[in-house]
VOLO-800363 format. One record per residue (C-alpha): x, y, z. Coordinates in steps of 0.001 Angstrom, whole numbers, padded with zeros to 6 digits, always signed. Example, Ala and Ser with C-alpha at 12.3 -4.5 7.8 and 13.67 -1.06 7.14 Angstrom:
2
+012300-004500+007800+013670-001060+007140
//
This chain:
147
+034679+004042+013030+031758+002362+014316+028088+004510+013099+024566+003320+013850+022408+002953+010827+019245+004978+010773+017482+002739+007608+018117-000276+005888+020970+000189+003769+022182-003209+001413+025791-003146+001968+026114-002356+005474+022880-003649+007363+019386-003108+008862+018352-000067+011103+019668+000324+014208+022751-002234+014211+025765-000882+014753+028722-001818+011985+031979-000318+011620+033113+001395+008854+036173+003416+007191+036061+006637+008783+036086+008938+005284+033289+006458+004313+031395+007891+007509+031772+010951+007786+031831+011833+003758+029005+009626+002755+026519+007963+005572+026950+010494+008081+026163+013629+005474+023278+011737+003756+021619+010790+007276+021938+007361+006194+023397+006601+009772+024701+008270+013164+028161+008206+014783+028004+005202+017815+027093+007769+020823+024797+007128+023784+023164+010263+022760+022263+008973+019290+021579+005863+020420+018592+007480+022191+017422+009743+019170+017360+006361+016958+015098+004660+019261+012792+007385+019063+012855+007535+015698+011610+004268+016041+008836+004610+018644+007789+007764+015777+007912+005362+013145+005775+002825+014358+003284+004908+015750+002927+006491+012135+002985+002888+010284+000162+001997+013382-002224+004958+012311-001705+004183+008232-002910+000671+009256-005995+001889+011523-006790+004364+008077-006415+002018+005374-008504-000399+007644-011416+002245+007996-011199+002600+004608-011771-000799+003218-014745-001179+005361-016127+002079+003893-015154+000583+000390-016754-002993+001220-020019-001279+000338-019165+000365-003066-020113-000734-006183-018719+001012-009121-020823+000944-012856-018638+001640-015826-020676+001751-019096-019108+000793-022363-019208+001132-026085-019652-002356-027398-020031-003758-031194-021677-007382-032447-022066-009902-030262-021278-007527-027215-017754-007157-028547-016064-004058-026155-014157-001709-027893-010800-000820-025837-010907-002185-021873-011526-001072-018538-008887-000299-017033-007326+000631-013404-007615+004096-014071-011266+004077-015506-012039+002337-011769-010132+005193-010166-011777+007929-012383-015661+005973-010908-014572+005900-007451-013802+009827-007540-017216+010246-009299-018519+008609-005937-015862+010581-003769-013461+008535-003032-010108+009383-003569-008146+005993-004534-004733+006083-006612-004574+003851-009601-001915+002118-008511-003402+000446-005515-006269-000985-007426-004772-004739-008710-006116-005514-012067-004358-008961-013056-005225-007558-016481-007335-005114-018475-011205-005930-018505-012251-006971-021725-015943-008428-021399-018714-007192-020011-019445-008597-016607-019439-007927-012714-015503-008309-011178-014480-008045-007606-011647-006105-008130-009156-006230-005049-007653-002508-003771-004138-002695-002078-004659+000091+000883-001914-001024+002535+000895-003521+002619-001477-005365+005617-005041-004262+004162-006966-005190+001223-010513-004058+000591-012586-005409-002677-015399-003150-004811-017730-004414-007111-016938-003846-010427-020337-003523-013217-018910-003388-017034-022185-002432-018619-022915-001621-022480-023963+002236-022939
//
């Protein structure tokens, strides 16, 4: 039975090619999971504008996360820390301590987009880069300060 694939799928293919299958593999398993289409004109048609959908929404992400890293190019972010002797920090800044700043300032950024290498553990001024995007990376400016 020959199906159209509707997403990447590691065994079979990429979207849109067109493989043949078993048909019980088709019809009980990629059909039912909309992991691909039977081979008809007609579906042939609703996958490519699945894809015209697709990149348009991938297209407007971009144009956000863009307009969003040059709203961030201008934020700096102070985090003020308990330190001992010799400006010794207790505990680190982490990627989440950034995030918590940046929604002090109103801006909404998950934690997992920001790319610390590693915890901060000295006081100092980091660029710290922020993954908006697969395509788009914006940088803040990062101010470890003692309280």
């Amino acid at each position: 039975m020959k199906i159209i694939l509707r997403e990447d799928f590691e065994r079979l293919g990429k979207a849109g090619d067109i493989v043949d299958v078993k048909p019980g593999y088709a019809r009980n398993y990629l059909i039912p999971k909309q992991i691909a289409y039977p081979a008809t004109p007609s579906y042939l048609k609703i996958l490519e504008e699945e894809r015209k959908q697709k990149q348009q929404r991938l297209l407007k992400e971009k144009k956000q996360a863009e307009a969003m890293a040059k709203k961030l190019e201008d934020v700096s972010v102070t985090i003020s820390v308990s330190v001992g002797e010799e400006d010794k920090m207790f505990g680190s800044v982490t990627s989440q301590n950034i995030a918590d700043a940046l929604k002090e300032q109103g801006i909404e950024i998950d934690r997992r987009k920001i790319e610390l290498e590693e915890p901060i553990k000295e006081l100092g001024i980091y660029s710290v880069p922020i993954r908006l995007h697969p395509e788009v990376e914006a940088k803040i400016k990062v101010w470890v300060v003692k309280e």
